[in-house]
Steps between C-alpha positions, in 0.01 A plus 500: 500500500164670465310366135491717253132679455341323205284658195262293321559517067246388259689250302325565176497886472766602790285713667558576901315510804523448865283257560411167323198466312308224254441741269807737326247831465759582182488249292194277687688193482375262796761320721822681320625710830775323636719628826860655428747574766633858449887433541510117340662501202387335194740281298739574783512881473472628858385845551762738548536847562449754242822589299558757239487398180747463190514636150503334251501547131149566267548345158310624168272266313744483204767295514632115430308224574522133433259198573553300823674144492301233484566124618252250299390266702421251188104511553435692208147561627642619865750744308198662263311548808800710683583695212802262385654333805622589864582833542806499775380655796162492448218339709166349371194416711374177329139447661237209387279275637642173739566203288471719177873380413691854657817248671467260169554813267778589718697237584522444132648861466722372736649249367507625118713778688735297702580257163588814389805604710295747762484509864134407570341473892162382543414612873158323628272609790241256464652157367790327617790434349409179416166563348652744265723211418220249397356764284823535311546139478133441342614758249807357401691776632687364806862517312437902466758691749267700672596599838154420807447621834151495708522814682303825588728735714589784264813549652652197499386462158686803403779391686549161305460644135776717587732249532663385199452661108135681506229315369355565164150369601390516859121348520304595851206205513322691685483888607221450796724292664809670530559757817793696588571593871514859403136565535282418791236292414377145470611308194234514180384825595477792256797698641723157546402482136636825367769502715636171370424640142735821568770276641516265189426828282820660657724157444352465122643870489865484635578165357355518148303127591193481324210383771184322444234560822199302467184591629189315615125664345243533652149417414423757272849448314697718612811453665494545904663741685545859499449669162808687546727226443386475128608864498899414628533218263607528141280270356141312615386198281215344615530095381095370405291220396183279575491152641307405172758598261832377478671810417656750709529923352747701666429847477742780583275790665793745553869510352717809519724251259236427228148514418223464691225230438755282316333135559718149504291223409580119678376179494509283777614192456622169665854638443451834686425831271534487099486814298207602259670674210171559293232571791235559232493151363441383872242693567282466166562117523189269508285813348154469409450678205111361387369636833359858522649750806838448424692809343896472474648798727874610343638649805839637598674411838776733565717454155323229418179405296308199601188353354244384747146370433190746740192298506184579599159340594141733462205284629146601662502519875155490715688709769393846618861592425697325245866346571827680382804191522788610404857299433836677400357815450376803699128505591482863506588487133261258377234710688582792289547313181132373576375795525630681239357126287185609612498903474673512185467135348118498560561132652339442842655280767303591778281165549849314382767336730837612357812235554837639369883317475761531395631162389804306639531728837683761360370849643460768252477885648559740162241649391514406166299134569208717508399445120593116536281488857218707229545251254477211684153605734301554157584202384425278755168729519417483147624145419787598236796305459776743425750449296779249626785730256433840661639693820323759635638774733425874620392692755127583520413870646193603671367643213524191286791609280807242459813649602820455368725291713925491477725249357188423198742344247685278790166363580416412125858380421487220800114413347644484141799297650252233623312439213186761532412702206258807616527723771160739679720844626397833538714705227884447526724802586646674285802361275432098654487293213222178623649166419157361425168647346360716719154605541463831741174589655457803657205416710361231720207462307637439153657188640156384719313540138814306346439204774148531487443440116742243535300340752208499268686319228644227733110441589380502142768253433396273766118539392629359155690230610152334710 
């Protein structure tokens, strides 16, 4: 039987072309172009002829609706993060780091599901069974009725869940090393990858078995394989941390359940995972407050406000071109808050190394850490401690005027809640009600003068004390 004639797809944009190439000329991705048998099926759909299609009914956008079930799987952080539990039939792509505590924070899912009553299978491509074992054991978790298998033939995997009641919980450890014999290529491939996906998509579907595919990263963070599996899935959560710090943030980057950006907060211990109910506490822990170029950021993650500390470090440089470090933030952002500092601020940072973080690890993307980021550059430059009872948040525009940001009165209420007393906003919206005293400035260079004189006084003060 002759082969079928192949096409080569680019695996991040789906464009087509005859021939393979390092380069997709659509997109410009390099090495995404990955060989696809015309006639192989994917997920174990074999081309067939064409057949004439149905009818079927068009509904109107009125109508009754109701929320989906939910199954709580007892984490409460897991369950904020997914929009309130397991939705039945629904699939997540859970990617992170290796060794960044993905299996820990599952297997403890697990098991809190199993003591519960459910049908729970924990299906492993990389460990053994026995590995996945020990881990239970060291986290006390061995006497949980979860049901293990070490395999990676998506067939046979589908094959076994069927037998029996259908599982509530079906965890896939990992994605890029399950295949199906439905598609013609080598195992870990692209295609393997999204063919694999379809077929546990398609079981997830028909048997109402919410599944759990984890996914390995790749250097730049993000999770490996073809883009267009994050597309099929219901849900992608991407599980991070640093080796430094000892907790672990679980951010949800897509939910058609539930918000987006929602953020779990764990900390790892010697007992496996323990939940963070008041984030902001761990983060502002072992604070500083006598040392200038630290500004308090109130920030919101998803539904969520957290208070993190942004420092920052000015100091001469004898370079030709002065250094730009940043931690937990994005560089292209400081750039442009410098620059409007120094258009609009009359401050000038051009003979000045810049060194920006976020403290704790925990990476901030709204705009609204601008006036914080502001805040804490001219102090560090001028020498002014800031307060250690006042938040600052906004978002700074080109033109050095502080726009408003949302959720104002959330961020103030969390601040007020732990025990600060004055917050630095641009003016609230219209009918929020600020929690705290509130002073608004409607330019960036109200608050460098504001900094500035305070800088003066702190030196003053210190000239009296010699």
């Amino acid at each position: 039987m002759a082969k079928g004639r192949g096409t080569f797809v680019c695996q991040a944009c789906g464009a087509v072309s005859q021939r393979w190439q390092g380069k997709c000329e659509a997109c410009g991705e390099w090495n995404s172009i990955s060989e696809e048998v015309a006639g192989s099926g994917i997920g174990g759909q074999a081309a067939q002829k064409a057949r004439k299609g149905r009818v079927f009914p068009l509904e109107g956008l009125s109508g009754q609706t109701k929320s989906p079930p939910r199954i709580t799987s007892g984490i409460e952080e897991l369950d904020r993060v997914t929009g309130g539990g397991f939705v039945p039939g629904s699939v997540i792509l859970l990617g992170g780091e290796p060794g960044i505590g993905k299996s820990t924070l599952l297997i403890q899912a697990c098991a809190t599901l199993a003591r519960q009553g459910h049908r729970v299978c924990y299906i492993s491509g990389e460990e053994a069974v026995a590995q996945v074992r020990l881990r239970a054991e060291r986290l006390g978790l061995a006497d949980a009725p979860v049901e293990l298998a070490a395999e990676t033939s998506v067939e046979d995997i589908v094959a076994t869940l069927q037998q029996g009641r259908a599982p509530a919980l079906v965890i896939i450890d990992s994605i890029q090393t399950m295949w199906t014999d439905q598609v013609e290529s080598t195992p870990g491939t692209v295609t393997q990858v999204r063919g694999a996906a379809q077929a546990l998509i398609r079981y997830a579907k028909t048997t109402n078995a919410a599944v759990i595919l984890v996914g390995h990263v790749t250097k730049d963070g993000q999770i490996a394989g073809p883009r267009v599996v994050e597309h099929m899935v219901d849900a992608v959560v991407s599980f991070e941390g640093e080796g430094g710090h000892h907790f672990r943030i679980l951010r949800s980057v897509k939910n058609r359940f539930g918000p987006t950006d929602e953020i779990g907060v764990f900390e790892m211990t010697g007992q496996g995972l323990s939940e963070v109910t008041n984030p902001s506490a761990l983060f502002l822990a072992g604070r500083d407050s006598s040392a200038p170029g630290a500004a308090v950021f109130a920030g919101i993650e998803g539904t969520r406000p957290v208070l993190v500390e942004v420092q920052a470090l000015v100091a001469p440089t004898s370079l030709g071109t002065p250094r730009r470090a940043v931690v937990g933030w994005d560089p292209a952002r400081l750039s442009m808050v410098i620059a409007v500092l120094e258009a609009h601020g009359g401050l000038r940072l051009g003979q000045h190394d810049v060194y920006l973080s976020v403290a704790g690890g925990l990476r901030v993307s709204e705009p609204a850490a601008d006036l914080a980021a502001a805040a804490a550059l001219v102090s560090s430059l001028t020498g002014a401690v800031l307060p250690s009872d006042t938040v600052y948040f906004g978002e700074v525009a080109l033109s050095g005027a502080v726009r408003p940001v949302v959720h104002s009165a959330l961020r103030i209420k969390e601040a007020a809640k732990l025990g600060f007393a004055k917050a630095i906003a641009p003016p609230a919206q219209q009918g929020e009600v600020p929690a705290l005293p509130t002073q608004t400035h409607q330019h960036i260079s109200a608050l460098v003068a504001e900094i500035a004189a305070l800088g003066a006084q702190n030196r003053k003060a210190a000239g009296r004390d010699r």
